[in-house]
C-alpha positions in Angstrom: 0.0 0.0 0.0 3.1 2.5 0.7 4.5 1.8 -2.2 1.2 2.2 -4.0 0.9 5.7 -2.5 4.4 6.5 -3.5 4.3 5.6 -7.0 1.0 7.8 -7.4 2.8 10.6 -5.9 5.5 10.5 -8.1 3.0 9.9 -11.1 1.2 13.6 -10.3 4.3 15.1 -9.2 5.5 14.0 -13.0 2.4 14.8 -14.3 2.4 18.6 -13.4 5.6 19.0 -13.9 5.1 18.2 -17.4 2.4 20.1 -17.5 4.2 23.1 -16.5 7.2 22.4 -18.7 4.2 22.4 -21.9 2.9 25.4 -20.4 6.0 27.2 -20.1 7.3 26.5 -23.7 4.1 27.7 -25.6 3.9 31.0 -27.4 1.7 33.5 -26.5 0.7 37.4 -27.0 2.0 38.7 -23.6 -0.1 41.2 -21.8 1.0 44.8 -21.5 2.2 45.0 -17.8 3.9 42.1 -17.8 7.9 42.4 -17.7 9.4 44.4 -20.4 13.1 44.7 -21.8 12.8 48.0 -23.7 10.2 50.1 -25.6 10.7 50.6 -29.1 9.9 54.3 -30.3 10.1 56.1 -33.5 10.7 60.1 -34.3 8.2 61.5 -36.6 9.7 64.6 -38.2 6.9 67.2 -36.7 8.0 69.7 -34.0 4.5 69.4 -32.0 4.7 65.7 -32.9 8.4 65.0 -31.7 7.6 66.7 -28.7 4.9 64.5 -27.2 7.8 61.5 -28.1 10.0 63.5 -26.0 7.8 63.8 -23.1 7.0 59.7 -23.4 11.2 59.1 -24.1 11.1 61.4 -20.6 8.4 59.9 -18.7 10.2 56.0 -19.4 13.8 56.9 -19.5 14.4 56.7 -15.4 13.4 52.6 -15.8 13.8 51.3 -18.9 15.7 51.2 -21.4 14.4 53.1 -25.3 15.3 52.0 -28.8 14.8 55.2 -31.2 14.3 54.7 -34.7 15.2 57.2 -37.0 14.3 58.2 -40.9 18.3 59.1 -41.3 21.7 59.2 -40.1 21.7 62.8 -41.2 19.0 63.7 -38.9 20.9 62.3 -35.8 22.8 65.6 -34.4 19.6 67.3 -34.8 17.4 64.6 -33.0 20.1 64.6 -29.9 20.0 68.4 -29.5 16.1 68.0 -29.3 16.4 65.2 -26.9 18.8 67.2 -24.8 16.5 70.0 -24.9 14.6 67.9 -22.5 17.5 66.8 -20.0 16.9 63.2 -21.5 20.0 60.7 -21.0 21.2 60.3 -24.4 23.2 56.8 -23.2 20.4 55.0 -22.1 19.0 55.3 -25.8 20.3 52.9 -29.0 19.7 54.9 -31.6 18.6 53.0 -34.9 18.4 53.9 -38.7 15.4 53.3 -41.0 14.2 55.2 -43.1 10.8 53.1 -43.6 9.7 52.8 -40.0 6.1 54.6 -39.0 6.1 56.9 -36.3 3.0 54.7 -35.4 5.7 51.5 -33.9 3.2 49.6 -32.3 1.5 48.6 -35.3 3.9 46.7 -37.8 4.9 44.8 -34.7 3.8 41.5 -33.0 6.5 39.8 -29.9 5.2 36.6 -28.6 7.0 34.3 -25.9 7.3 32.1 -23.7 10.0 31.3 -20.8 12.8 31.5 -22.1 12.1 32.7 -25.8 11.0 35.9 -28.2 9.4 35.4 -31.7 8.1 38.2 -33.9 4.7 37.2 -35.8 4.7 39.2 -39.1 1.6 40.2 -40.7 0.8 41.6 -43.9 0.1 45.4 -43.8 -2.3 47.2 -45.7 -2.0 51.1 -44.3 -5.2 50.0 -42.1 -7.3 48.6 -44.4 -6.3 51.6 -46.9 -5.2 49.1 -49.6 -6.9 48.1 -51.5 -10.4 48.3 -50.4 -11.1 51.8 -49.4 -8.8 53.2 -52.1 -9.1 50.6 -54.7 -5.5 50.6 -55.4 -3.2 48.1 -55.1 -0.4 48.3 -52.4 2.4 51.1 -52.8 5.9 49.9 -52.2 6.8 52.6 -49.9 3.7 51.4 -47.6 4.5 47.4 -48.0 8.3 48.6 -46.8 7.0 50.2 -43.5 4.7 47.0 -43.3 8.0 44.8 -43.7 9.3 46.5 -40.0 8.8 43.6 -38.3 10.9 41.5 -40.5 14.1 44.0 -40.8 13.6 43.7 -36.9 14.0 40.2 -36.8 17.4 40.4 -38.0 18.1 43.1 -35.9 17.7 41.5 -33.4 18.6 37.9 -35.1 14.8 37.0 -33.8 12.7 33.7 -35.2 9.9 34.8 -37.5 6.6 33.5 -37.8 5.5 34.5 -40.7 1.0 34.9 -42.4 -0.8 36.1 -45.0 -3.4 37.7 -42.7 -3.8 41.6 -42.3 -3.2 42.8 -38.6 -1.8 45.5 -36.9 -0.9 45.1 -33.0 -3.6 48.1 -32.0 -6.0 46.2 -33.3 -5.3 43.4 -30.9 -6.1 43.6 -27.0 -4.5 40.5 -24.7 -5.0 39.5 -20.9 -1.8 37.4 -21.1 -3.7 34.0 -20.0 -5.2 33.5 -23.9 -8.1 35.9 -24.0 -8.4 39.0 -26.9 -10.5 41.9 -27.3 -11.1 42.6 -30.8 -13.5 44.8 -33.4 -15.1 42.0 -35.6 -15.4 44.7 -38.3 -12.1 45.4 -38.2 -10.8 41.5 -38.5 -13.1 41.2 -41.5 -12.3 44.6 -43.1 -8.5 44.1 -43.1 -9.3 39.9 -44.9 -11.7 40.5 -47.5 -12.9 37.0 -48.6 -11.9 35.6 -45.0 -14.8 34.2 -42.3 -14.6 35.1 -39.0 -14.0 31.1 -37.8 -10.4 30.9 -40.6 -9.4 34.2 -39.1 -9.7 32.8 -34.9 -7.7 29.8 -36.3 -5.2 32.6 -37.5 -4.7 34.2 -34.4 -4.7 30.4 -32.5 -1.7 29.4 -35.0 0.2 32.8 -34.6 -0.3 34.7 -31.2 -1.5 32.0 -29.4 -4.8 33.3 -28.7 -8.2 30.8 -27.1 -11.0 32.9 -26.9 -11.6 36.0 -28.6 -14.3 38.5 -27.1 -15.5 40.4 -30.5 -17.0 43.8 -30.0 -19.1 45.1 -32.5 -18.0 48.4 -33.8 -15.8 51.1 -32.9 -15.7 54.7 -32.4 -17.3 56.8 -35.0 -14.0 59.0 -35.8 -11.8 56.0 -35.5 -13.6 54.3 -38.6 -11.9 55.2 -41.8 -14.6 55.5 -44.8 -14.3 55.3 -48.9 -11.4 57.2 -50.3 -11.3 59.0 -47.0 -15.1 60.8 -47.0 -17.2 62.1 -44.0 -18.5 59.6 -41.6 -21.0 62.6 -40.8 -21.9 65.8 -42.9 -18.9 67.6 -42.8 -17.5 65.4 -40.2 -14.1 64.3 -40.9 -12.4 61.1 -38.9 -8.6 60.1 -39.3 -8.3 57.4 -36.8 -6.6 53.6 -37.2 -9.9 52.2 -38.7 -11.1 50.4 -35.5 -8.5 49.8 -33.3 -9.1 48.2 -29.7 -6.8 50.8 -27.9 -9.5 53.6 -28.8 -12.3 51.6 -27.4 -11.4 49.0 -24.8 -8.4 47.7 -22.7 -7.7 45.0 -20.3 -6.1 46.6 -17.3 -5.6 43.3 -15.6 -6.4 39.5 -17.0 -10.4 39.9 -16.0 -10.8 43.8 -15.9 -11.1 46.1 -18.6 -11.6 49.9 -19.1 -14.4 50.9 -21.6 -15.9 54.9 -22.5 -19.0 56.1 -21.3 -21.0 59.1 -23.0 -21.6 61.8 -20.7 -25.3 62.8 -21.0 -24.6 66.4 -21.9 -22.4 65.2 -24.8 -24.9 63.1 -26.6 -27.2 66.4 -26.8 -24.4 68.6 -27.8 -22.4 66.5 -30.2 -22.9 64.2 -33.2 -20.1 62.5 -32.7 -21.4 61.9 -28.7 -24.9 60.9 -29.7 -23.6 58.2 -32.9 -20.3 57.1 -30.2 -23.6 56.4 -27.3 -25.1 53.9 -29.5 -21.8 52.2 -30.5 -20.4 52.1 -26.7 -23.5 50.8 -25.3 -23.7 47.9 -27.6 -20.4 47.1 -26.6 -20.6 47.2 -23.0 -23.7 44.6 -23.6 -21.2 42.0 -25.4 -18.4 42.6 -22.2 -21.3 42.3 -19.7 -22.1 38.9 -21.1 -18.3 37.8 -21.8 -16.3 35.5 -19.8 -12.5 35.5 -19.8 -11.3 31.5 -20.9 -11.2 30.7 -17.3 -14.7 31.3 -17.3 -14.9 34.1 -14.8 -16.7 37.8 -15.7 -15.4 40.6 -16.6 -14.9 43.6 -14.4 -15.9 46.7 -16.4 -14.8 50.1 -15.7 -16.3 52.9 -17.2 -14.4 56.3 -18.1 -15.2 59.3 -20.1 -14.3 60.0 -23.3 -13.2 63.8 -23.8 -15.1 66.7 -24.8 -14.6 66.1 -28.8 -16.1 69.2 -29.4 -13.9 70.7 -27.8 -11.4 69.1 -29.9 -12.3 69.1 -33.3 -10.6 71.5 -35.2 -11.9 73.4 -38.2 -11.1 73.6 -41.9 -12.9 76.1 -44.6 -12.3 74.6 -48.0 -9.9 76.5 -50.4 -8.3 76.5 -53.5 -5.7 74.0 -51.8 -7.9 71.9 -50.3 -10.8 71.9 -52.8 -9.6 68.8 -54.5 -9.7 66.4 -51.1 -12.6 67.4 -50.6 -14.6 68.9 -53.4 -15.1 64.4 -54.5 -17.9 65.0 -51.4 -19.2 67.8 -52.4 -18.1 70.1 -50.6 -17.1 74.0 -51.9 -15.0 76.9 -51.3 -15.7 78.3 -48.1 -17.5 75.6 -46.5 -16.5 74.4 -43.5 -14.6 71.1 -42.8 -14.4 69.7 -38.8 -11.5 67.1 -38.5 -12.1 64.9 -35.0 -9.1 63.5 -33.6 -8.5 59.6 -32.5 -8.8 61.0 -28.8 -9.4 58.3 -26.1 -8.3 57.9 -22.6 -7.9 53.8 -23.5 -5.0 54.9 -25.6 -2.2 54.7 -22.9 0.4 52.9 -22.8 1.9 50.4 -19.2 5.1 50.4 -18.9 7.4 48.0 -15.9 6.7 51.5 -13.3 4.6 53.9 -15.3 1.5 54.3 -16.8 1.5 57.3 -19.6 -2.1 58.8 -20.1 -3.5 61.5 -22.4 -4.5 64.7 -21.1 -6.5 67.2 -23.2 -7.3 70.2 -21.2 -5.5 73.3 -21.8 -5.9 77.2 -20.7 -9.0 78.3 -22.1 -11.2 74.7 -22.3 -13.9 74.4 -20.3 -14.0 73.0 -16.5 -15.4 69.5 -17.4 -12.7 68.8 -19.6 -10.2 69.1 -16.8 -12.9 66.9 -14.6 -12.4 64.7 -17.1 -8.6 64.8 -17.6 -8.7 64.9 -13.5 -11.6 61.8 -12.9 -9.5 59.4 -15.2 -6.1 59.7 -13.7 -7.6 59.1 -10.0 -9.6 55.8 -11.8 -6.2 54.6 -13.4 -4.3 55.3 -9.7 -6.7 52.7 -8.1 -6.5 50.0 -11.3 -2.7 50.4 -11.3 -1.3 50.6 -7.6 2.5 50.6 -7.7 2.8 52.1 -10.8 3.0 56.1 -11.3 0.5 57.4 -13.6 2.1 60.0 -15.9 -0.5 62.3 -17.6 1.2 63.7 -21.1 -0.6 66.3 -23.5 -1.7 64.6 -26.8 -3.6 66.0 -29.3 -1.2 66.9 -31.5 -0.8 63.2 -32.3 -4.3 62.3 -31.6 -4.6 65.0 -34.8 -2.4 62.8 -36.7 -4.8 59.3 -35.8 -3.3 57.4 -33.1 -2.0 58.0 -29.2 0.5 57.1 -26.8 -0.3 53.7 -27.5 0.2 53.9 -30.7 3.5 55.5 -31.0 5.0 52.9 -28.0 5.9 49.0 -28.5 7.4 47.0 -26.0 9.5 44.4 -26.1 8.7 41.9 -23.5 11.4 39.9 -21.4 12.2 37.0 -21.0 14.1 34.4 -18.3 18.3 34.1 -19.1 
């Protein structure tokens, strides 16, 4: 009978420790505040756009270490002298040339691992859905060569690739770490024309690891790109990512997520408010009824989005601009509004920090500093231990992405 007893013992001990072993040598999309090694960055080229990378290069330098690509060796002493501008530690950056990466890093880019390993997955790239179904064009070469970044940084960093003919980019993909995503269905099917929704799941099972995939419906109004570019409302102009998850809907941990509410006075006020209500409501509906793929809920937080409104800047069509947008009617001397991808779910956790937008300046009105002021003490209480670092964004949010966007870490791994 002792003996018995000791041979089962050894037979679960064995057991799990297989178990673990399979566990700890599968692939896997890690989740943002896991560990990470570096954060890969990219300069744009735009004085108000360089200098929200400065304050993110600022806000990360003190714990970890930045990778800074650049379009040009020529470009370098003038990079440095803007860096230094800022008191940032120019030896704690590798500085690297090429002349196709995005200022947008996070998108071309896919790290999975496990224990003791990093793979890059690399996607096809279409300039978000641009090519060729909203443009009817096939792909330029410049765009497939800032597509190709993850593969130039596979030898970079001598990196295994795992290579697919799908169309993904990494802000369109939201991970918990333990094998759920978050991601717009519209979004999955727009970027795979001719692909159902079951062939693309098996894609992401094959290449990221993923094992249940929450789908939301739809995503923000000015984050959805329409035909050749036109209004999604009047003369309502978007210039988002074409429905990225960071806009709409993070995890913050592997069974709570963060997701926009509509603040009643906005839905009166704003067009963009009263279509976004609909949109966000539908949404929190499918997360309500969602499990993670250990089969608990989901804990949903809700924040405010900012006063877009407020935001929006205005255009009135002239001679220059009449050909963008005379193809939608619109004349010399009528008025344009451009809404930015501006969303408090576009920040970016890093191994001590957690960088934020902020939007109000001198001469807004009070609630967009409530707002600005309400989200930071909601991400203090769903990130104790880290410092949350609020940085001014809309210059970027102008250009269609966030902090978020511009960041990509690289996760780390045991040695």
């Amino acid at each position: 009978m002792i003996r018995f007893i000791h041979s089962f013992f050894i037979f679960i001990l064995t057991t799990i420790c297989s178990f673990a072993q399979e566990r700890g040598s599968e692939f896997y999309l890690p989740a943002e505040w896991e560990q990470q090694e570096r954060v890969h960055l990219a300069w744009f080229g735009s004085e108000r756009r360089d200098s929200v990378l400065c304050r993110v290069i600022e806000a990360l330098q003190p714990e970890i270490p930045i990778t800074l690509n650049i379009p040009a060796d020529s470009l370098s002493d003038k990079i440095k002298a803007k860096l230094l501008s800022y008191d940032i530690d120019l030896s704690k950056i590798h500085f690297h040339t090429d002349a196709f990466t995005d200022f947008w890093t996070r998108d071309p880019l896919f790290f999975i691992k496990n224990k003791f390993e990093l793979k890059i997955v690399c996607f096809k790239y279409s300039l978000y859905g641009a090519y060729p179904d909203l443009l009817g064009e096939p792909i330029p070469d410049d765009v497939k060569r800032i597509g190709e970044y993850d593969e130039r940084l596979t030898e970079q960093l001598q990196l295994p690739a795992v290579k697919s003919d799908f169309v993904f980019e990494a802000g369109g993909i939201e991970s918990n770490g333990n094998g759920t995503f978050m991601i717009i269905q519209e979004m999955a099917i727009q970027r795979n024309p001719g692909k159902i929704l079951r062939e693309i799941e098996n894609e992401l099972y094959r290449t990221l690891g993923a094992k249940k995939i929450i789908w939301l419906k739809e995503g923000l109004i000015e984050d959805i790109t329409f035909k050749n570019y036109g209004p999604f409302y009047k003369n309502y102009f978007g210039g988002g990512a074409n429905r990225h998850i960071d806009e709409l809907c993070r995890f913050v941990n592997d069974s709570t997520v963060v997701l926009p509410y509509i603040q009643d006075e906005y839905i009166k006020e704003s067009p963009v408010d009263s279509i976004n209500y609909y949109m966000l409501e539908e949404n929190y509906r499918i997360l309500q009824n969602a499990k993670t793929l250990d089969g608990r809920n989901l804990i949903i937080h809700r924040i405010p989005m900012p006063d877009i409104e407020q935001l929006k800047y205005t255009h009135v069509v002239n001679n220059n601009s009449l050909q963008e947008f005379g193809q939608f009617g619109f004349e010399i001397g009528d008025t344009i509004y451009r809404v930015p991808a501006a969303s408090y779910t576009n920040y970016f956790v890093s191994n001590k920090v957690v960088l934020i937008p902020k939007y109000w300046v001198e001469g807004m009105t009070k609630r967009q500093k409530q707002n600005d002021e309400e989200v930071k003490e909601i991400f203090e209480q769903l990130f104790p231990g880290r410092e949350i670092i609020q940085i001014y964004t809309l210059s970027i949010n102008r250009g269609g992405g966030g902090i978020h966007c511009m960041t990509h870490e690289q996760p780390a791994i045991d040695k």
